[in-house]
C-alpha positions in Angstrom: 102.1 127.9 104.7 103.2 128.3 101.0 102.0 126.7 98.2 105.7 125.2 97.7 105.4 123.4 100.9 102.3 122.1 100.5 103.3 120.8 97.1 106.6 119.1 98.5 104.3 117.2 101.6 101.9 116.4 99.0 104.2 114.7 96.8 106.9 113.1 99.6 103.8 111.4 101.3 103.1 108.9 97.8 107.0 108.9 97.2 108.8 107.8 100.3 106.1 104.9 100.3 106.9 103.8 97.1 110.9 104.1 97.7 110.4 102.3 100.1 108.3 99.7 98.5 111.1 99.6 96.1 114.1 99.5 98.1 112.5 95.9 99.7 111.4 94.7 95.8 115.1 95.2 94.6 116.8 94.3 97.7 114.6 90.9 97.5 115.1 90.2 93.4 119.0 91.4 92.9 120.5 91.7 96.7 122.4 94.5 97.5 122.8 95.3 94.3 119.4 96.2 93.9 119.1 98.1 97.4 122.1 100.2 96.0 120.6 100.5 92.6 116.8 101.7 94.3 118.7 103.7 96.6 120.3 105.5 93.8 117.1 106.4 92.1 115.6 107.7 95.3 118.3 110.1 95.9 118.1 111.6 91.9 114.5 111.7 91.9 114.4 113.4 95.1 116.7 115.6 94.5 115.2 117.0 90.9 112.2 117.3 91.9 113.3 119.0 94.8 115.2 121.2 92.8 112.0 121.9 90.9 109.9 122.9 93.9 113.0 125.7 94.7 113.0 127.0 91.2 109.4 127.3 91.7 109.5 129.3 95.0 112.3 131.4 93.4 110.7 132.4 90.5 106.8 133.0 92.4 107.4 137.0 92.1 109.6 137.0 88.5 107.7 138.2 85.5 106.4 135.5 83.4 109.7 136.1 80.9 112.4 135.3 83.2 110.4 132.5 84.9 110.7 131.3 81.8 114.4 131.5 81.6 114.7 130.1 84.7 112.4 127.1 83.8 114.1 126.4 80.9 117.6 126.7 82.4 117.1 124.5 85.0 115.7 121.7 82.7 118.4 122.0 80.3 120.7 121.4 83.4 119.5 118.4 85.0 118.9 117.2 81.7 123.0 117.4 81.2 123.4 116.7 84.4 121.3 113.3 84.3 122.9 112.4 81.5 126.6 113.0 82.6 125.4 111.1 85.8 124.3 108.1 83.9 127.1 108.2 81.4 129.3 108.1 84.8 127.6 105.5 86.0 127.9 103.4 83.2 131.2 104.0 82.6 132.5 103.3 86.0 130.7 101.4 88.1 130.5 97.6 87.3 127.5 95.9 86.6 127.6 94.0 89.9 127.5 96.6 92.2 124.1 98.8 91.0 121.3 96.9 89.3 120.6 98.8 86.2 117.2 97.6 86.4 116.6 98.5 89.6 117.6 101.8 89.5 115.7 102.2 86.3 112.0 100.8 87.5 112.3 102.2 90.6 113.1 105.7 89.1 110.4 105.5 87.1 108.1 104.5 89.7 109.1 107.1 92.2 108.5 109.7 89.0 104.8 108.5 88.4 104.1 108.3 92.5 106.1 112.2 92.8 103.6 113.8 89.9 100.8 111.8 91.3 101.3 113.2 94.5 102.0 117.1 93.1 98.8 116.7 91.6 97.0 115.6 94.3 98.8 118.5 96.0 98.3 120.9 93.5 94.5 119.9 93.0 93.7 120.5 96.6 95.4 124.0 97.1 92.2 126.2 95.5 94.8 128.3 93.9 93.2 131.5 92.4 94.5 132.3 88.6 93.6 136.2 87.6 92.0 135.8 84.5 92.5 137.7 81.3 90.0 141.1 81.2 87.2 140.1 78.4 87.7 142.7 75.3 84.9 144.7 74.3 84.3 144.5 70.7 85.0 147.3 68.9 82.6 149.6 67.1 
């Protein structure tokens, strides 16, 4: 199994657990306005850090230069993209129907509990990193 894999059950595992913890917090404090709002942040956290994991897998056999690119692209989108999403969101939904504050804590939440779990992930693979060839002094 790639390491991609094991890095997306690693970090679902932690984050579906706390979505869900989440989802029943916000449904219980705001109503359905809350459900809506958690919902929301489960589907864009999932979905960038999904989109991560891809750009990842894409990139394993890229030279280090144009994984770079790549990295760096992809961040600068869904940073746009995040932020047209929120402007949207702002400007066009009303207040009453997405909790603000829902989506907002249970994004975060389901950020700290993805990392944690890619970590946890990541920690347990045993990945082997060349190292750099030491340099004999010169003479």
């Amino acid at each position: 199994m790639s390491n991609e894999i094991e890095l997306l059950k690693g970090a679902l595992r932690p984050t579906l657990i706390v979505g869900l913890i989440a989802l029943v917090v916000a449904t219980f404090l705001q109503g359905r306005s809350g459900l809506v709002g958690a919902l929301l942040a489960q589907t864009v956290v999932l979905f960038y850090f999904i989109v991560h994991i891809v750009i990842s897998r894409v990139s394993r056999n890229l030279d280090p230069i144009k994984t770079m690119v790549l990295a760096l692209f992809s961040y600068f989108a869904k940073f746009i993209f995040l932020g047209a999403f929120l402007w949207a969101l702002a400007r066009f939904t009303p207040r009453d129907a997405i909790d603000r504050a829902s989506f907002g804590a249970s994004a975060i939440a389901l950020t700290f509990a993805w990392l944690g779990g890619e970590i946890a992930s990541y920690l347990k693979l045993k990945v082997h990193l060349p190292l750099p060839h030491e340099q004999q002094p010169q003479q």
